[in-house]
C-alpha positions as CSV (number, residue, x, y, z in Angstrom):
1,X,95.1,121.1,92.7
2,X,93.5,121.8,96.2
3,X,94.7,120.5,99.1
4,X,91.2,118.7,99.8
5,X,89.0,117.6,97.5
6,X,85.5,115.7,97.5
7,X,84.1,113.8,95.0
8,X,80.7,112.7,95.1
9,X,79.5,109.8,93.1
10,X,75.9,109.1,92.5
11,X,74.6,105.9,91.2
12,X,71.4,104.0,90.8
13,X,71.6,103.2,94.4
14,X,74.1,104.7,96.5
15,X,75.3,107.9,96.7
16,X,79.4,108.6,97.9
17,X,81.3,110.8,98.6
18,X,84.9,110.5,99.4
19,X,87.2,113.3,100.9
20,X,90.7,113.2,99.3
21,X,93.8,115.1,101.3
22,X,96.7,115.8,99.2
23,X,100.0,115.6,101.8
24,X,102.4,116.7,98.9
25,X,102.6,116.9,94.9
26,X,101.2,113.4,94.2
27,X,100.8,112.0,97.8
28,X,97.4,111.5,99.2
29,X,94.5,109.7,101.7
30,X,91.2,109.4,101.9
31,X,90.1,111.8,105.0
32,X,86.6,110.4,105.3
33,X,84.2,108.6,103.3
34,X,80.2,108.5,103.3
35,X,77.6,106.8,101.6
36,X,74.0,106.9,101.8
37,X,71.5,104.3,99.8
38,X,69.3,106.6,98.0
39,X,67.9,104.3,95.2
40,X,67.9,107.0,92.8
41,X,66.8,104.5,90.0
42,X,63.4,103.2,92.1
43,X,60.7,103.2,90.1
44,X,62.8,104.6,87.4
45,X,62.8,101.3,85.2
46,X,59.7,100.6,84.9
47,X,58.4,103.8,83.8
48,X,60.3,104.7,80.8
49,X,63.8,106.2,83.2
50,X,61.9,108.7,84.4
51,X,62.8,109.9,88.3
52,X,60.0,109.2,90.7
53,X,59.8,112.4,93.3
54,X,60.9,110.2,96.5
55,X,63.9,109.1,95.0
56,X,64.8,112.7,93.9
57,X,63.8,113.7,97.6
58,X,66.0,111.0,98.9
59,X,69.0,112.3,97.2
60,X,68.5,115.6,97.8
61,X,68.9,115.1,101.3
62,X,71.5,113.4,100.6
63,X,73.7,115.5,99.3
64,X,72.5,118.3,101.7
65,X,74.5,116.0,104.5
66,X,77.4,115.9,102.4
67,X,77.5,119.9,102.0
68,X,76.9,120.2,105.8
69,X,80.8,117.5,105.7
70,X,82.3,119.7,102.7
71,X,82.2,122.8,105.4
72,X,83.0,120.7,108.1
73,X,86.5,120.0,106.5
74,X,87.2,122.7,104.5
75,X,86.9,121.0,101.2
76,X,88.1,123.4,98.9
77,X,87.1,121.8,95.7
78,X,83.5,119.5,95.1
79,X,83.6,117.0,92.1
80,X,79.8,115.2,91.5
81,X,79.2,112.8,88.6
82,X,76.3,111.1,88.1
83,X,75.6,108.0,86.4
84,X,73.4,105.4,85.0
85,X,69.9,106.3,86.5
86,X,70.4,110.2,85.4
87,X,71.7,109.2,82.2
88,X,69.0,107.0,81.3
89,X,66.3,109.6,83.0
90,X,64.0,112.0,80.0
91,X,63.6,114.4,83.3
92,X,67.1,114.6,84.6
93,X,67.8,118.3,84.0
94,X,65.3,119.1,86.3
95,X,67.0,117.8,89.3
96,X,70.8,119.2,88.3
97,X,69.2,121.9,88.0
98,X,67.5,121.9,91.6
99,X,70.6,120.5,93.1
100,X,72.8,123.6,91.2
101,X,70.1,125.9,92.4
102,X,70.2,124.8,95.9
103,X,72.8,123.6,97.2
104,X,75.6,125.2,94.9
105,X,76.7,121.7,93.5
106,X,77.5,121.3,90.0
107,X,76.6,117.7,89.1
108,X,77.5,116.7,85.7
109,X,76.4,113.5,83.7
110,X,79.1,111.1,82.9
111,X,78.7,108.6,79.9
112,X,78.6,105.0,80.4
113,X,82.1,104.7,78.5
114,X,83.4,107.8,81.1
115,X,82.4,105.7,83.9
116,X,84.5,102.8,83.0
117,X,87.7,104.6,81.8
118,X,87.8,106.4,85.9
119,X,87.0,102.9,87.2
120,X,90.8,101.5,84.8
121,X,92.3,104.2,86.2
122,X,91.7,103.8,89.7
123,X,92.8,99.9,89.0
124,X,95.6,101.2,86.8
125,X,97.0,103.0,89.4
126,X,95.6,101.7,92.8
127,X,96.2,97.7,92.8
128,X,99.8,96.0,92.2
129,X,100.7,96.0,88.8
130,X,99.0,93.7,86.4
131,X,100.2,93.1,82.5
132,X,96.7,93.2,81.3
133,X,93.8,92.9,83.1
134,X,90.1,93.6,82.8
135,X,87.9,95.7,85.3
136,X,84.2,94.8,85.7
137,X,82.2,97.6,87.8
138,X,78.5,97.0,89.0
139,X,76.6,99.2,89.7
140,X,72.7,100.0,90.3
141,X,72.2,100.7,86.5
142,X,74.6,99.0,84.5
143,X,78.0,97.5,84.5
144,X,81.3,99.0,83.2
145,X,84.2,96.9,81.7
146,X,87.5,98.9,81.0
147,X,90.4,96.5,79.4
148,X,94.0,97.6,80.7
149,X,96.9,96.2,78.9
150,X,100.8,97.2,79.3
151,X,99.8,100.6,81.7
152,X,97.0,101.8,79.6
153,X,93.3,101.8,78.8
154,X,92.8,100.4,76.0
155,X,88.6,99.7,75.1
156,X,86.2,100.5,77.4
157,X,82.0,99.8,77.5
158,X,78.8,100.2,79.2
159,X,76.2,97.5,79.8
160,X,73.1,98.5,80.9
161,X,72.9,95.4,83.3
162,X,72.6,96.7,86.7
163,X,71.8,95.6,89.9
164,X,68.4,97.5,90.5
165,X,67.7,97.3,87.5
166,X,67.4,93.8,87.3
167,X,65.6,93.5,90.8
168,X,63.2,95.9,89.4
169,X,62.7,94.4,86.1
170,X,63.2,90.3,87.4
171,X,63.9,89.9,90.9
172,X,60.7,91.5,92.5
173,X,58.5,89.4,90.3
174,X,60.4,85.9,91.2
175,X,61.6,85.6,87.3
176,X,65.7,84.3,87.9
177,X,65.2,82.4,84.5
178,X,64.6,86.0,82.8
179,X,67.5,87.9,84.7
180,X,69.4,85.2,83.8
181,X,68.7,85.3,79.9
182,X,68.2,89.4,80.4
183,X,72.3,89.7,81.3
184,X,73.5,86.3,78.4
185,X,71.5,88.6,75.8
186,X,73.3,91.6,76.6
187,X,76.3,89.8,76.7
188,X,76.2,88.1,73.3
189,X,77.6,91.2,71.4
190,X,80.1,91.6,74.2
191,X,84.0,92.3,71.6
192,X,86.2,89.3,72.7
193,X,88.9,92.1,73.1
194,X,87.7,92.3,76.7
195,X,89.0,88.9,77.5
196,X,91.3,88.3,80.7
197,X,92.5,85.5,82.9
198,X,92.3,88.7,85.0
199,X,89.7,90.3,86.6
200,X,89.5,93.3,88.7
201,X,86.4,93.4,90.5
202,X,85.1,97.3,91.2
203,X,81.6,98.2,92.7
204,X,80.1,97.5,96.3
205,X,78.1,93.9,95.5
206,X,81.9,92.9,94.5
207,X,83.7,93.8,97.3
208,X,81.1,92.5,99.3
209,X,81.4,89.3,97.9
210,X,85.2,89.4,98.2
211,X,84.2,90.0,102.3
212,X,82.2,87.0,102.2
213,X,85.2,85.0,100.9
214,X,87.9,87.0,103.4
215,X,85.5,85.7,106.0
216,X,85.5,81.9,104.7
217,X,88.9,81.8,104.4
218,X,89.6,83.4,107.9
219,X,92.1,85.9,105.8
220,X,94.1,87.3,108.0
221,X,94.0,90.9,106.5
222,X,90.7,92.5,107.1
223,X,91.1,95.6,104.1
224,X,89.2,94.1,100.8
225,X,91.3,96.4,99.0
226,X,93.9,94.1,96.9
227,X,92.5,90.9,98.2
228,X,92.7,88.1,95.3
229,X,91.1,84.5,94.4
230,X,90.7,82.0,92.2
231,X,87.5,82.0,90.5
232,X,87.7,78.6,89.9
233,X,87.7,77.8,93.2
234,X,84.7,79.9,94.4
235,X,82.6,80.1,91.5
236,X,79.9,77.7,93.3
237,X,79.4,80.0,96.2
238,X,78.8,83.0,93.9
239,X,76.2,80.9,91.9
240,X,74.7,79.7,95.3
241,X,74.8,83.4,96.9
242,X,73.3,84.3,93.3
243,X,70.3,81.6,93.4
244,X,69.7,81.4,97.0
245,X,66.2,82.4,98.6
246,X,65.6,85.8,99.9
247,X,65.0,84.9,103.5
248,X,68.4,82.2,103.1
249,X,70.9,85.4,102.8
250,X,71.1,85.3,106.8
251,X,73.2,81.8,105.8
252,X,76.0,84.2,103.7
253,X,78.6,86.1,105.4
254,X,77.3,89.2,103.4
255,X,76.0,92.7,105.6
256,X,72.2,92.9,105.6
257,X,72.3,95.8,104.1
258,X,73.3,94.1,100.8
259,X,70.3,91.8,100.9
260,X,68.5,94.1,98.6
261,X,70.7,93.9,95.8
262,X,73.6,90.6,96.8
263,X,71.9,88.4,94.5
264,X,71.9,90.5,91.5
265,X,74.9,91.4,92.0
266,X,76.2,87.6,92.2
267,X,74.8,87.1,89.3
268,X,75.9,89.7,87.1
269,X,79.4,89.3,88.2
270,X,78.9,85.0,87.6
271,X,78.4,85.4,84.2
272,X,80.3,88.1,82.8
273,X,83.3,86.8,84.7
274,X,82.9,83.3,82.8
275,X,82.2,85.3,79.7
276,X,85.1,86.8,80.0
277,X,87.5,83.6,80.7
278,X,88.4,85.3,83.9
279,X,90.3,83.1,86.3
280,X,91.7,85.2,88.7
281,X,90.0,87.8,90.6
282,X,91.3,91.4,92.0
283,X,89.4,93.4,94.6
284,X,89.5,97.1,93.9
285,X,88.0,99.2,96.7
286,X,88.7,102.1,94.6
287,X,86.6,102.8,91.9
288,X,84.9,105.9,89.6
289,X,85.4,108.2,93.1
290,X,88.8,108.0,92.9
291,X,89.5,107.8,89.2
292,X,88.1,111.4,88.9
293,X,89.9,112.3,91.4
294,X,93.1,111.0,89.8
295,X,92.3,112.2,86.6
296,X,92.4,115.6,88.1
297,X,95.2,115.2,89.8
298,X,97.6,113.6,87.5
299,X,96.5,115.4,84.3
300,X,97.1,115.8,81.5
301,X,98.2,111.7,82.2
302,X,96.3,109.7,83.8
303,X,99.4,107.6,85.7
304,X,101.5,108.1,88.4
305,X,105.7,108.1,87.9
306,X,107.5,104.7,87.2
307,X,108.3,103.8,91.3
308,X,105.8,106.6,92.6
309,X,103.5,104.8,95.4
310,X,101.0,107.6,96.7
311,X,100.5,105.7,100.2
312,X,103.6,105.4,101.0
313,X,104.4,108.5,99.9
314,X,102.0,110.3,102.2
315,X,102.5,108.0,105.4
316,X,106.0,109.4,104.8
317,X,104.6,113.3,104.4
318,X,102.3,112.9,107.4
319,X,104.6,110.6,109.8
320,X,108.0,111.3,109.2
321,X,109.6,114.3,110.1
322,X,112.9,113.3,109.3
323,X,113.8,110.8,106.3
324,X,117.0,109.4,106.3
325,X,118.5,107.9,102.9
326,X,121.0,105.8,103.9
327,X,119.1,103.2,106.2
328,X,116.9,102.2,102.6
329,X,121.0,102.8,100.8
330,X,122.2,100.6,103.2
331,X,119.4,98.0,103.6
332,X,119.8,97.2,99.7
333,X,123.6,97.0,99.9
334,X,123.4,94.4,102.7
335,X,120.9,92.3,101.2
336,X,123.4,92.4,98.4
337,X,126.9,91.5,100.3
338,X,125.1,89.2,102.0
339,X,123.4,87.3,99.3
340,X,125.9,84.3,99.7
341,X,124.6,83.7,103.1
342,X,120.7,84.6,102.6
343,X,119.9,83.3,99.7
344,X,116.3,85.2,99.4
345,X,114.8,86.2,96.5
346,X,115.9,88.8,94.9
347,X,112.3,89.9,95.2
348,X,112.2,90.8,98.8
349,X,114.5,93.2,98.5
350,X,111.8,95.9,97.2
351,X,109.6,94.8,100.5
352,X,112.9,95.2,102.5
353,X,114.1,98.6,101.2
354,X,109.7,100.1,101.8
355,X,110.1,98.7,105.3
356,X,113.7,101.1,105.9
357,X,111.8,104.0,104.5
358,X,108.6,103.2,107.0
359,X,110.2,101.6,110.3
360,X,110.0,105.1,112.4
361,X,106.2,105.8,111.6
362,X,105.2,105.1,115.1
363,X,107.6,107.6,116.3
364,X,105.0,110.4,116.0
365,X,103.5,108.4,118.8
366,X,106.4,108.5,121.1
367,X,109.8,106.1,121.8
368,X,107.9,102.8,123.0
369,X,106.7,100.3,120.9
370,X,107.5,102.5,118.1
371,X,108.1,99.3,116.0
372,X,104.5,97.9,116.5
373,X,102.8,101.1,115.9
374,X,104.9,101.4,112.8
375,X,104.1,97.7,111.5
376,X,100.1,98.6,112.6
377,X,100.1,101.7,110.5
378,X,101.3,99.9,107.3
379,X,98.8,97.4,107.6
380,X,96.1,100.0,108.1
381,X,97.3,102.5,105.9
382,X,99.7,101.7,103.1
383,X,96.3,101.2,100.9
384,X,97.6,101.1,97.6
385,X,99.7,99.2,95.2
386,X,101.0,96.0,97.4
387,X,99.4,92.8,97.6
388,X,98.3,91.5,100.9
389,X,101.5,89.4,101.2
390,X,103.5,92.3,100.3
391,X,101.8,94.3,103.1
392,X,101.9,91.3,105.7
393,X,105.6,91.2,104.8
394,X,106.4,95.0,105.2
395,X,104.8,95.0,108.3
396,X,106.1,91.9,109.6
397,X,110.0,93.2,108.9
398,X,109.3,96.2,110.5
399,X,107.6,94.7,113.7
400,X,110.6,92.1,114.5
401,X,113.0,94.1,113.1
402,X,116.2,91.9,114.3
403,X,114.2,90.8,117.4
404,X,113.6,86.4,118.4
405,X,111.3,85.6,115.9
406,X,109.7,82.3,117.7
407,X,106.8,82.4,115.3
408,X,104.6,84.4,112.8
409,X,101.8,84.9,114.3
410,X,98.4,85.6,112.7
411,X,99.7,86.3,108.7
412,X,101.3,83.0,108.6
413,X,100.0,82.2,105.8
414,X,100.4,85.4,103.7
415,X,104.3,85.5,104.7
416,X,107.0,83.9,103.0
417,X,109.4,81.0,105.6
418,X,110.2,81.8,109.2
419,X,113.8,82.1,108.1
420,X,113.0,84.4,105.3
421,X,111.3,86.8,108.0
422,X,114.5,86.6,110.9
423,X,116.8,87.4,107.3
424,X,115.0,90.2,106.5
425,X,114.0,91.8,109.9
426,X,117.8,91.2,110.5
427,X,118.7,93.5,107.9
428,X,116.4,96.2,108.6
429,X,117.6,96.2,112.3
430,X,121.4,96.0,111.0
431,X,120.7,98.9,108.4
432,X,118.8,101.5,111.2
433,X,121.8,100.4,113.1
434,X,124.5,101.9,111.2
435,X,122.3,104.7,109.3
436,X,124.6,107.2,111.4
437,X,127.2,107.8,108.6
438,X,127.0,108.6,104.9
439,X,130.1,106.9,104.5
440,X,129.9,103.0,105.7
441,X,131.7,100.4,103.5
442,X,130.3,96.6,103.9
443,X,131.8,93.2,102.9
444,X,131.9,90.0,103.8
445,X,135.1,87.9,103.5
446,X,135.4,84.3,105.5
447,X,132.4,83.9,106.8
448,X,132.4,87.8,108.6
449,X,130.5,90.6,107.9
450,X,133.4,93.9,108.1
451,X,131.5,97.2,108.3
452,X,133.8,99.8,107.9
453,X,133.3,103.4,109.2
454,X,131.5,102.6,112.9
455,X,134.7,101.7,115.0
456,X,134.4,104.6,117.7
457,X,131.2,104.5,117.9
458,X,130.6,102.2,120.9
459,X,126.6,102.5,121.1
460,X,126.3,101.5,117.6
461,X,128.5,98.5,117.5
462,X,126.2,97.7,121.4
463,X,123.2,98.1,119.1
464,X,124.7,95.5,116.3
465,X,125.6,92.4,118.8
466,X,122.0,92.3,120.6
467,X,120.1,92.2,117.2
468,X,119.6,88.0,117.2
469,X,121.7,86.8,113.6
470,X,119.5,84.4,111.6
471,X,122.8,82.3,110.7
472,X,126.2,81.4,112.4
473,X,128.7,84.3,111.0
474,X,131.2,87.2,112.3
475,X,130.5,90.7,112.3
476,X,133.6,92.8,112.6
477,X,134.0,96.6,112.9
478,X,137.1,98.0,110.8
């Protein structure tokens, strides 16, 4: 596959495109994203689907901007789907045709049970793990549902509830009752196979109602990507956001330019969520983009390597010149002979052993503060796969790293006990310390830590007795 690859999406509404850069095999990063509201289904659904000329216009121009990017970067391979609007649209063959014609873009129709197997496999692959979970997309058109159970797709169906579609149709004429009964009615035939306690929310009303809850909450972590609640526990705003007055969405924490659309959106999500039985709700920020990019890139599967994280594999490609084994070797083997003294979780080891193979990023950017630039570019960048604490904790290791650890600071309340944090960053700072042999032995006897293979190395052992213990023991050099 290409080293860079765009994908351009086009909905109802929006059209995106995201430029993917491959660093190696499987690792990869979003280079840039765009997006540009075109309302490609305006007009559309009240007049049989058809394509009203402006709207064609608008996207047109669109995608001209985006081919003006795609030779800006170099892209050297262009992916377009399109989705509900064309797919409902008698006259659609006219504009692929224009946009083929033209611009030299190959825009293909994707079916409505298409679109929500590249949504499960974004999810599938993009969020921490989940047993079984089901994704809900929402888009301008209609909404996609893929059910993921045990690492694979297992049903998958489109709804032709969308969010311009039902401003169009119920919104624009002041009739909530009917959007209301519009979505129940399509949702009456819905197969209880698509069940879930989980629900992984795709699709830009979604994550901007997962903003508006960030913001509430005063999280901590400003990326939407991964970001979970309880329904429960915010259902009321959604119906309120879903309900409220045109002219009261300045009240809601939501960007004005999601006023158009917000409250059809809310209300969508409101009641398939509770048709569902969904309690507990996962923010995707990747979606259909970046399952057809995956799709390409992982075929003829569709999911990564048992242990294969593609962020942290490519903050390692791009950031590390140099990767040395034995401080992750010897980070696990001390959390192990130490376990009589820690007593952590067994779970924080996997956090521990990511922060030994990502503690030096920041050393692209020179020798001081390499630890904070390092624990800033896992926050901003290690996108996929770890929940927010599990990224607040990563970064957090690698920031104290064996330093006073006085307080938390502002991810209190995603990180596990103060004491947890000084054990941890303890560890890291002990295993970077002695990552200068292949051959260091560890045990600890009475109360004292014996590391075996460092004794003539004076720096070292200087290095070991200023990082601050978390607990009264020896550390001895044999």
């Amino acid at each position: 596959m290409p080293r860079r690859v765009a994908v351009i999406d086009l909905g109802s509404n929006s059209a995106r495109m995201a430029i993917f850069e491959r660093t190696s095999r499987l690792g990869f990063f979003i280079l840039r994203e765009y997006k540009i509201k075109v309302r490609l289904g305006e007009g559309a659904y009240e007049n049989g689907g058809v394509l009203q000329d402006a709207a064609m216009d608008n996207v047109f121009c669109a995608f001209s901007e985006f081919k003006h990017f795609i030779k800006l970067y170099k892209v050297n391979k262009v992916l377009c789907a399109g989705t509900s609007a064309l797919r409902d649209a008698p006259n659609s063959s006219v504009f692929i045709n224009r946009i083929k014609n033209e611009l030299g873009l190959g825009l293909k129709i994707i079916d409505g049970k298409m679109e929500a197997f590249y949504g499960g496999v974004a999810a599938l692959n993009l969020l921490s793990p989940l047993s079984e979970a089901t994704t809900i997309d929402i888009g301008g058109g209609s909404t996609e549902l893929a059910k993921i159970k045990d690492g694979k797709i297992i049903d998958t169906i489109s709804l032709n509830i969308g969010t311009v579609r039902l401003k169009e149709l119920f919104f624009d004429k002041k009739d909530i009752s009917g959007a209301a009964k519009f979505i129940d009615d399509m949702l009456s035939n819905l197969p209880n196979g698509f069940n879930s306690a989980n629900i992984i929310a795709i699709g830009g009303s979604l994550r901007a109602i997962s903003n508006a809850i960030m913001q509430i909450k005063k999280h901590p972590l400003k990326l939407v990507h991964n970001y979970s609640y309880e329904l429960k526990e915010h259902s009321s705003f959604i119906e309120k956001l879903a309900f409220a007055n045109v002219f009261d969405l300045k009240d809601f924490p939501v960007k004005k330019d999601r006023y158009d659309t917000i409250r059809e959106g809310a209300m969508i999500f409101s009641k398939v969520a509770k048709r569902l039985g969904g309690k507990k709700i996962h923010t995707s920020g990747a979606g259909v983009r970046e399952g057809i990019f995956l799709s390409n890139l992982l075929r003829p599967g569709i999911k990564f390597p048992q242990n294969f994280n593609p962020s942290l594999r490519s903050l390692q490609d791009r950031f590390i010149e140099t990767s040395n084994p034995n401080t992750p070797k010897y980070a696990k083997i001390l959390f192990d002979v130490l376990k009589p003294l820690h007593k952590l979780d067994d779970k924080y080891a996997n956090e521990l052993v990511i922060a030994s193979k990502l503690y030096s990023l920041g050393r692209f950017l020179g020798f001081y503060s390499e630890h904070a630039h390092s624990s800033y570019i896992v926050q901003n960048g290690l996108n996929y796969g770890y929940t927010h604490e599990q990224k607040a904790l990563i970064s957090a290791i690698i920031f104290y790293q064996g330093k006073l650890i006085s307080e938390l600071g502002e991810f209190k309340e995603l990180l596990p006990s103060i004491d947890e944090v000084r054990w941890l960053s303890f560890l890291l700072g002990l295993a970077k310390a002695v990552n200068i042999s292949d051959e260091m032995e560890f045990s600890f006897v009475n109360h004292a830590l014996h590391i075996k293979g460092i004794k003539n190395f004076f720096m070292v052992k200087e290095s070991i007795k200023k990082l601050v213990k978390p607990s009264i023991f020896a550390i001895t050099f044999d």
